[in-house]
N, CA, C and O atoms as a GROMACS GRO file, in nm:
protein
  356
    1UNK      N    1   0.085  -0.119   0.000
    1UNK     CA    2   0.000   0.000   0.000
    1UNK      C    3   0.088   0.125   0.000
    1UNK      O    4   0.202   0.130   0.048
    2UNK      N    5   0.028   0.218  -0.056
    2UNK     CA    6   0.151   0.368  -0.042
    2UNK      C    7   0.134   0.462   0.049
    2UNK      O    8   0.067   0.422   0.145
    3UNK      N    9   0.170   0.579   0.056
    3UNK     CA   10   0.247   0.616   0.155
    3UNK      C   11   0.066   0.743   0.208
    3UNK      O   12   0.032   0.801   0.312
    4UNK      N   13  -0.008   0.727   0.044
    4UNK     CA   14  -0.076   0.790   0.084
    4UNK      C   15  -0.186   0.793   0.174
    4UNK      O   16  -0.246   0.688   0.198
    5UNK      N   17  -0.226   0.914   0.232
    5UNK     CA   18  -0.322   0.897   0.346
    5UNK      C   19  -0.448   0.877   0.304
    5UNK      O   20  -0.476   0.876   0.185
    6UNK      N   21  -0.566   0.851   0.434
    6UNK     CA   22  -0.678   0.850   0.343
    6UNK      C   23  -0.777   0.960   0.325
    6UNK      O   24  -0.894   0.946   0.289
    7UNK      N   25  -0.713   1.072   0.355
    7UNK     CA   26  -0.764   1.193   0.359
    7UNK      C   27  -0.684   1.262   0.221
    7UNK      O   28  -0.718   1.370   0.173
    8UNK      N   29  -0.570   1.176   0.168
    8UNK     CA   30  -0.558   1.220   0.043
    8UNK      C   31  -0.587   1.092  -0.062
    8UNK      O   32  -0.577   1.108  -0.183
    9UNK      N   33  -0.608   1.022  -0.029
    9UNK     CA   34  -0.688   0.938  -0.119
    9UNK      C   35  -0.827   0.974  -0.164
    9UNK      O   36  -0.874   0.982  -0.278
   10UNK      N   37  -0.898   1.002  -0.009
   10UNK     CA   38  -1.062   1.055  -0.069
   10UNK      C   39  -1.088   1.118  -0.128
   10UNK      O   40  -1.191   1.107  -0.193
   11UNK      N   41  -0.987   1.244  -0.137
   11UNK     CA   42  -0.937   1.387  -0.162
   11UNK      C   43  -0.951   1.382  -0.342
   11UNK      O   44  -1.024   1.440  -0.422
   12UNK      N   45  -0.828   1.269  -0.356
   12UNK     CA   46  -0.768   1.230  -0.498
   12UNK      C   47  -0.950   1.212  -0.562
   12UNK      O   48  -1.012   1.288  -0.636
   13UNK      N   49  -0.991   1.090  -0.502
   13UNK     CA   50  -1.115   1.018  -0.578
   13UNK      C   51  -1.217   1.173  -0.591
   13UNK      O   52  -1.263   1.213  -0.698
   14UNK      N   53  -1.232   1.224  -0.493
   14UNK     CA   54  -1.311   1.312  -0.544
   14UNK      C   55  -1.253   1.442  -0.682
   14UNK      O   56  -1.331   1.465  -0.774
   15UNK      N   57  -1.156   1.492  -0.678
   15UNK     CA   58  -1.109   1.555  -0.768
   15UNK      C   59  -1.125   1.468  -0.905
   15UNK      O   60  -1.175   1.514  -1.008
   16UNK      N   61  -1.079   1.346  -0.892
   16UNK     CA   62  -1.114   1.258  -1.036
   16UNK      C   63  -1.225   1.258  -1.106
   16UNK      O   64  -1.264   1.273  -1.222
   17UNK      N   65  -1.278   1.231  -0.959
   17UNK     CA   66  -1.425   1.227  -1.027
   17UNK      C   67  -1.523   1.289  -1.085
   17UNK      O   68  -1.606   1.257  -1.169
   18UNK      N   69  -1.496   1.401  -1.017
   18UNK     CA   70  -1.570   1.536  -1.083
   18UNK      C   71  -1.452   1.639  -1.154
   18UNK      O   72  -1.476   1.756  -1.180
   19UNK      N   73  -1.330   1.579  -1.179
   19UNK     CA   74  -1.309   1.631  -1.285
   19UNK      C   75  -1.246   1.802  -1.218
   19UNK      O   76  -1.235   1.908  -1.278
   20UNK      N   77  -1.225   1.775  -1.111
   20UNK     CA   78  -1.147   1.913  -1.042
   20UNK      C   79  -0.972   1.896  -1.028
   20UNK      O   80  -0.902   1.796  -1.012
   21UNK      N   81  -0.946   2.019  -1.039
   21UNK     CA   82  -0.808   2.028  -0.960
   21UNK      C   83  -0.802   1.982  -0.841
   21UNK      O   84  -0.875   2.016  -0.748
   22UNK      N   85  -0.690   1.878  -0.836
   22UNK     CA   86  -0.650   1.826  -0.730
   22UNK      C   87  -0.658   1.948  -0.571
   22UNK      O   88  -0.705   1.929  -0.458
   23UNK      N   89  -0.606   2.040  -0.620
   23UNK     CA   90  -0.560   2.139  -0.521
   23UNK      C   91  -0.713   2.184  -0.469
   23UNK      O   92  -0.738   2.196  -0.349
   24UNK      N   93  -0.789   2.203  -0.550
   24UNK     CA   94  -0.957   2.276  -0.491
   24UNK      C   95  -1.009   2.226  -0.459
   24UNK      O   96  -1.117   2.275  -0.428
   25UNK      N   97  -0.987   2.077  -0.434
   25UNK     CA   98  -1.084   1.968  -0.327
   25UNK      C   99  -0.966   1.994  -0.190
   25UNK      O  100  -0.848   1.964  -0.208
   26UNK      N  101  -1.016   2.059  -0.039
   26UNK     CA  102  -0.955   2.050   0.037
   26UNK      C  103  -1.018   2.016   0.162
   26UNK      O  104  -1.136   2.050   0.165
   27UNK      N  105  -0.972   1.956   0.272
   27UNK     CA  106  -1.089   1.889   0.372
   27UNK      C  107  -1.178   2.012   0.434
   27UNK      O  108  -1.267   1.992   0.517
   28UNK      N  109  -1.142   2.149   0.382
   28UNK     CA  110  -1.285   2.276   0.409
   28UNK      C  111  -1.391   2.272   0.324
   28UNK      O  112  -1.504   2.318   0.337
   29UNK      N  113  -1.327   2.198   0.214
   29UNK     CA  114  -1.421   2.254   0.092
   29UNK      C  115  -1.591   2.155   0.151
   29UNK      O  116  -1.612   2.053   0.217
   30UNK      N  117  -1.671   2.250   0.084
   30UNK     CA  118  -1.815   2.154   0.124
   30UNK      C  119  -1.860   2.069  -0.032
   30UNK      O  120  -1.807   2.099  -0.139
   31UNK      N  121  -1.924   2.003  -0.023
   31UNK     CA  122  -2.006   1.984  -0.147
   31UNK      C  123  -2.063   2.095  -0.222
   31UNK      O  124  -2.058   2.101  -0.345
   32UNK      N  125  -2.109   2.168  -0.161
   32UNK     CA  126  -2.194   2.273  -0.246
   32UNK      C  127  -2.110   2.339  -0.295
   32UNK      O  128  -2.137   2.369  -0.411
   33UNK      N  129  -1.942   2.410  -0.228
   33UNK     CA  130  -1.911   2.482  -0.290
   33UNK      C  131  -1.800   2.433  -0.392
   33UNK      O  132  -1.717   2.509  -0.441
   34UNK      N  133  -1.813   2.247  -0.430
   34UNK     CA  134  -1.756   2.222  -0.538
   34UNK      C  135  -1.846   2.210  -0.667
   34UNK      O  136  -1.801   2.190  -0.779
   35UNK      N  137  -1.971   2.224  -0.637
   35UNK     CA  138  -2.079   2.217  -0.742
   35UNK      C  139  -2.082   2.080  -0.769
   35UNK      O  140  -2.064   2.034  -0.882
   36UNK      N  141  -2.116   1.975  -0.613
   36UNK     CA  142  -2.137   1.882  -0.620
   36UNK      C  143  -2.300   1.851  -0.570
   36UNK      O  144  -2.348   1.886  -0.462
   37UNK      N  145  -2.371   1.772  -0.683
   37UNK     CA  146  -2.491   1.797  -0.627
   37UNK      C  147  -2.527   1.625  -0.591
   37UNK      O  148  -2.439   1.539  -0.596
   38UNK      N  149  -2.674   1.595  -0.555
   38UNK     CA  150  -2.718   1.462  -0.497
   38UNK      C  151  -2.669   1.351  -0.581
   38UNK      O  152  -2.600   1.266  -0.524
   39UNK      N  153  -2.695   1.337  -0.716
   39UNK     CA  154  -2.604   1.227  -0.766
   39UNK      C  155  -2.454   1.232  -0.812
   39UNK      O  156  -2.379   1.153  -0.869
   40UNK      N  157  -2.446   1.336  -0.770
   40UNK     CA  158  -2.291   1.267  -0.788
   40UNK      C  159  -2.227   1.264  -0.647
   40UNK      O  160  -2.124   1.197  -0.632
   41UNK      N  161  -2.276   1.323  -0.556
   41UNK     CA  162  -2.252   1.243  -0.370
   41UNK      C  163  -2.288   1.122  -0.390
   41UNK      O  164  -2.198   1.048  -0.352
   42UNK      N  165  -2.400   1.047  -0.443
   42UNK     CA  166  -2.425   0.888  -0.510
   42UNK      C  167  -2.277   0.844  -0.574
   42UNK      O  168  -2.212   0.777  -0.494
   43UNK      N  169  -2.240   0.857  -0.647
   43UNK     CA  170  -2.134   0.837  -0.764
   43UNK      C  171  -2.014   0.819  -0.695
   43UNK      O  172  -1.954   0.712  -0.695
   44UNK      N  173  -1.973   0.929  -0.630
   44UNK     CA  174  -1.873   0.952  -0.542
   44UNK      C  175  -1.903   0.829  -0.445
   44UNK      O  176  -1.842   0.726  -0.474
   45UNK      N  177  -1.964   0.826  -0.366
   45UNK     CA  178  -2.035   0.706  -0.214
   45UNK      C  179  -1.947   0.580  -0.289
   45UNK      O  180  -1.857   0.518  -0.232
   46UNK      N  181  -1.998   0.555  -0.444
   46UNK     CA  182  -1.966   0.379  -0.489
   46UNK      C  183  -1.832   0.344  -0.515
   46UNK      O  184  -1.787   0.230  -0.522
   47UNK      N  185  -1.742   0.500  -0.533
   47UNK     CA  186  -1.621   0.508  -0.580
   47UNK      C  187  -1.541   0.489  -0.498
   47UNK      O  188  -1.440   0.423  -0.522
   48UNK      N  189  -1.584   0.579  -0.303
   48UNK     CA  190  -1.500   0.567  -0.210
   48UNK      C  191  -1.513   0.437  -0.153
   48UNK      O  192  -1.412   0.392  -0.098
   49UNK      N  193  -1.660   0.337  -0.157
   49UNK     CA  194  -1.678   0.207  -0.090
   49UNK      C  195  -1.533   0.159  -0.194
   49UNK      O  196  -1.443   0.086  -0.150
   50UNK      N  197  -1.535   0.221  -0.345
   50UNK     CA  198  -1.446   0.077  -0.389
   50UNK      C  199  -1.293   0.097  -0.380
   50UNK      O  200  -1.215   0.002  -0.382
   51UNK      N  201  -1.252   0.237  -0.369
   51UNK     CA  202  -1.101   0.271  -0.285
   51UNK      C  203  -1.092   0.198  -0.170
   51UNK      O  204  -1.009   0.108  -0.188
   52UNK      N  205  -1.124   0.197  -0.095
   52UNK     CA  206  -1.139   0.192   0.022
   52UNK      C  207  -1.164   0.044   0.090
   52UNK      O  208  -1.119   0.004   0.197
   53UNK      N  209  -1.251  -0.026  -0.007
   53UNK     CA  210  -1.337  -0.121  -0.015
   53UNK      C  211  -1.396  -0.170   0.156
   53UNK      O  212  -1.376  -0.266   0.231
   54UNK      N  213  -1.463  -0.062   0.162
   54UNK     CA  214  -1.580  -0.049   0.287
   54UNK      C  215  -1.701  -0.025   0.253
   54UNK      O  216  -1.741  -0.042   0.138
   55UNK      N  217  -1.777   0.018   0.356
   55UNK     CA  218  -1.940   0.042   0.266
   55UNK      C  219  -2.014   0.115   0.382
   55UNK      O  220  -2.036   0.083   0.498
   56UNK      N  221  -2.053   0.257   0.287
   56UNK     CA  222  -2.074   0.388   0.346
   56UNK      C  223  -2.223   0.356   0.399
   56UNK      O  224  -2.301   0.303   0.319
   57UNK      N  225  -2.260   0.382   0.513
   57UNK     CA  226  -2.432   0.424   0.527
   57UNK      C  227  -2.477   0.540   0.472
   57UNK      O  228  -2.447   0.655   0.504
   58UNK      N  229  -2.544   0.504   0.393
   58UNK     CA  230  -2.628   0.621   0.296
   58UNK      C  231  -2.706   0.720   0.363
   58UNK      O  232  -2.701   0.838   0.330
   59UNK      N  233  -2.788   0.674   0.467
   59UNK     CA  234  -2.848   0.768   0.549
   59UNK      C  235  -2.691   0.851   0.631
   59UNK      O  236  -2.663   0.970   0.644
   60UNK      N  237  -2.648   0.779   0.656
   60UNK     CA  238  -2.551   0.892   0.791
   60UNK      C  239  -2.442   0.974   0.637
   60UNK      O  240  -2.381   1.078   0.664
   61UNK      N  241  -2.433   0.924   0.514
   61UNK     CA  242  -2.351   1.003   0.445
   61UNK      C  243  -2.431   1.153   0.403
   61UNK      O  244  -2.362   1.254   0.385
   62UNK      N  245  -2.586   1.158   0.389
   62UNK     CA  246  -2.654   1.232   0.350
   62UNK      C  247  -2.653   1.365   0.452
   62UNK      O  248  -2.708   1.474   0.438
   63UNK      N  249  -2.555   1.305   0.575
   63UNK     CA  250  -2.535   1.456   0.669
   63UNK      C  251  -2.395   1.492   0.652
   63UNK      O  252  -2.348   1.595   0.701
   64UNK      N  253  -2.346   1.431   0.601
   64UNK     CA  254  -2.152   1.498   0.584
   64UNK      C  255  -2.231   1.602   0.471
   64UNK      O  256  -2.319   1.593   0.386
   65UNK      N  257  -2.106   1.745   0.548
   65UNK     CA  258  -2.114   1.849   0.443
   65UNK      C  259  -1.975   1.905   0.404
   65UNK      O  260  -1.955   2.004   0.333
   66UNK      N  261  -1.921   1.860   0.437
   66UNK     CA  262  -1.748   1.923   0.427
   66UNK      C  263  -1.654   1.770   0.390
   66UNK      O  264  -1.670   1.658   0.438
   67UNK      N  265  -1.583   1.804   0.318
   67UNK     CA  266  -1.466   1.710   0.290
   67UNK      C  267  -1.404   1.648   0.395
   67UNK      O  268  -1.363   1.533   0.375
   68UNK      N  269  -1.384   1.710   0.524
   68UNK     CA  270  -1.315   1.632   0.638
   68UNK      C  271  -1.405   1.552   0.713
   68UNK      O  272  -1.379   1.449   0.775
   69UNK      N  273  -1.523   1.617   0.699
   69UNK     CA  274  -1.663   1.484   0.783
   69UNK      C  275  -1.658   1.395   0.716
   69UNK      O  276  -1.708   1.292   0.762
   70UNK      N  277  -1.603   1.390   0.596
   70UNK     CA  278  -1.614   1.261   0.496
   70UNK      C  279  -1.486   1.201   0.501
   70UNK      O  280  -1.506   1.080   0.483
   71UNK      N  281  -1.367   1.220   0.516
   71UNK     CA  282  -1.257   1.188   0.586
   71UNK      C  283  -1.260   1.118   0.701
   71UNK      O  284  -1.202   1.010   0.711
   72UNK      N  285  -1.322   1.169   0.790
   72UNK     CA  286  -1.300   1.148   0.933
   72UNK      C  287  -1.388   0.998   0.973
   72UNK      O  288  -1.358   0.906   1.049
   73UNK      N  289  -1.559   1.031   0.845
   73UNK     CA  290  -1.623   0.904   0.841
   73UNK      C  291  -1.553   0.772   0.774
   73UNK      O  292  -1.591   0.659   0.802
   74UNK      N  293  -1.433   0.804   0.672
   74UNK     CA  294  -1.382   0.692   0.613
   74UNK      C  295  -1.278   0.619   0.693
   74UNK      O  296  -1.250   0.499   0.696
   75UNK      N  297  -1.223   0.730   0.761
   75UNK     CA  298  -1.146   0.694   0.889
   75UNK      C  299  -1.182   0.603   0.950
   75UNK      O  300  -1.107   0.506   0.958
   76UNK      N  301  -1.286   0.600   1.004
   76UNK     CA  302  -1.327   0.521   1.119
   76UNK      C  303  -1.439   0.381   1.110
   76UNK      O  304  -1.478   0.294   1.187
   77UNK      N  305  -1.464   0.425   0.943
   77UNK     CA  306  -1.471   0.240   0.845
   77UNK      C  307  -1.381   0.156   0.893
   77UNK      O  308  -1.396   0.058   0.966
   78UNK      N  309  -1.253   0.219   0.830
   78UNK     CA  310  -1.096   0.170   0.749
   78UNK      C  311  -1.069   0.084   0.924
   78UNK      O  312  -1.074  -0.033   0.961
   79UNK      N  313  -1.044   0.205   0.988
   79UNK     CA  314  -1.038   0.157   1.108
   79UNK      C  315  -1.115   0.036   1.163
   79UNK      O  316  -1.045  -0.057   1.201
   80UNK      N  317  -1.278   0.020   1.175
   80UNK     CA  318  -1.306  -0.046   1.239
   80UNK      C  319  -1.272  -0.173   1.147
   80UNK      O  320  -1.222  -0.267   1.210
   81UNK      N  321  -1.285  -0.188   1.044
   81UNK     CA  322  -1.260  -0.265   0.940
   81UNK      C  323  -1.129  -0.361   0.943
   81UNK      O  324  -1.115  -0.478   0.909
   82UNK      N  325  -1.029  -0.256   1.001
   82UNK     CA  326  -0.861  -0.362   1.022
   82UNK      C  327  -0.856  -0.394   1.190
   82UNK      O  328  -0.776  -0.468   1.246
   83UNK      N  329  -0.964  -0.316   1.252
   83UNK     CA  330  -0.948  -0.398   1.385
   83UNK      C  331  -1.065  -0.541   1.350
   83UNK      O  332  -1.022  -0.656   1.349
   84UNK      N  333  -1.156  -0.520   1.332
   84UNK     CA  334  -1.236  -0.662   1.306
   84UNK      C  335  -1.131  -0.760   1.256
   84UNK      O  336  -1.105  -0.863   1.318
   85UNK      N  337  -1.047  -0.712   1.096
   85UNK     CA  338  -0.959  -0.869   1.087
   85UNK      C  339  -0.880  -0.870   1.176
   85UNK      O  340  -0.812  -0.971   1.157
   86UNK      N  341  -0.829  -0.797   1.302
   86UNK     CA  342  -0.714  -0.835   1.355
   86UNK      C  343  -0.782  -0.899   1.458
   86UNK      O  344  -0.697  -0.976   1.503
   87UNK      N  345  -0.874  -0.912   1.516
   87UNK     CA  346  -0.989  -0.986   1.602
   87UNK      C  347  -1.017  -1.098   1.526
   87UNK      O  348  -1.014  -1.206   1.586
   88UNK      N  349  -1.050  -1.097   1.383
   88UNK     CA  350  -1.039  -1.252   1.314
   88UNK      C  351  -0.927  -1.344   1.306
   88UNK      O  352  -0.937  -1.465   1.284
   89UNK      N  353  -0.815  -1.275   1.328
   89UNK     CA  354  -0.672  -1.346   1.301
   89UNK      C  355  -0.617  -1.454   1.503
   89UNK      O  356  -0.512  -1.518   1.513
   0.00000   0.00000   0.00000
């Protein structure tokens, strides 16, 4: 895996995806003020489950409004996600 974080990974997927400069997606920026509207927060949701390969609650994603609530929520997937296998191992 590389060196990158996952606050610049999410970062990355969203700039890809909608087709922004890397630099103008930043964990202040909100949705609205990237001219991101309801389906493509959809679009985005299927892209970060598959970076990531976790799986977002749709209801609790529909309240992130800023890039770092969405960070902070992937965080703590990723997280619970590598403590569960280390509890399986």
């Amino acid at each position: 895996m590389s060196d990158e974080t996952i606050q610049e990974r999410a970062l990355r997927v969203i700039a890809v995806k909608q087709r922004l400069p890397l630099e103008s997606v930043t964990p202040e920026s909100t949705f609205e003020s990237l001219g991101i509207d309801s389906l493509d927060r959809l679009n985005i949701l299927f892209d970060l489950e598959g970076e990531f390969d976790i799986e977002i609650n749709d209801e609790e994603a529909k309240k992130v409004e800023t890039m770092q609530q969405m960070v902070d929520g992937i965080q703590k997937l990723v997280d619970a996600k590598q403590q569960k296998a280390a509890e399986a191992q």
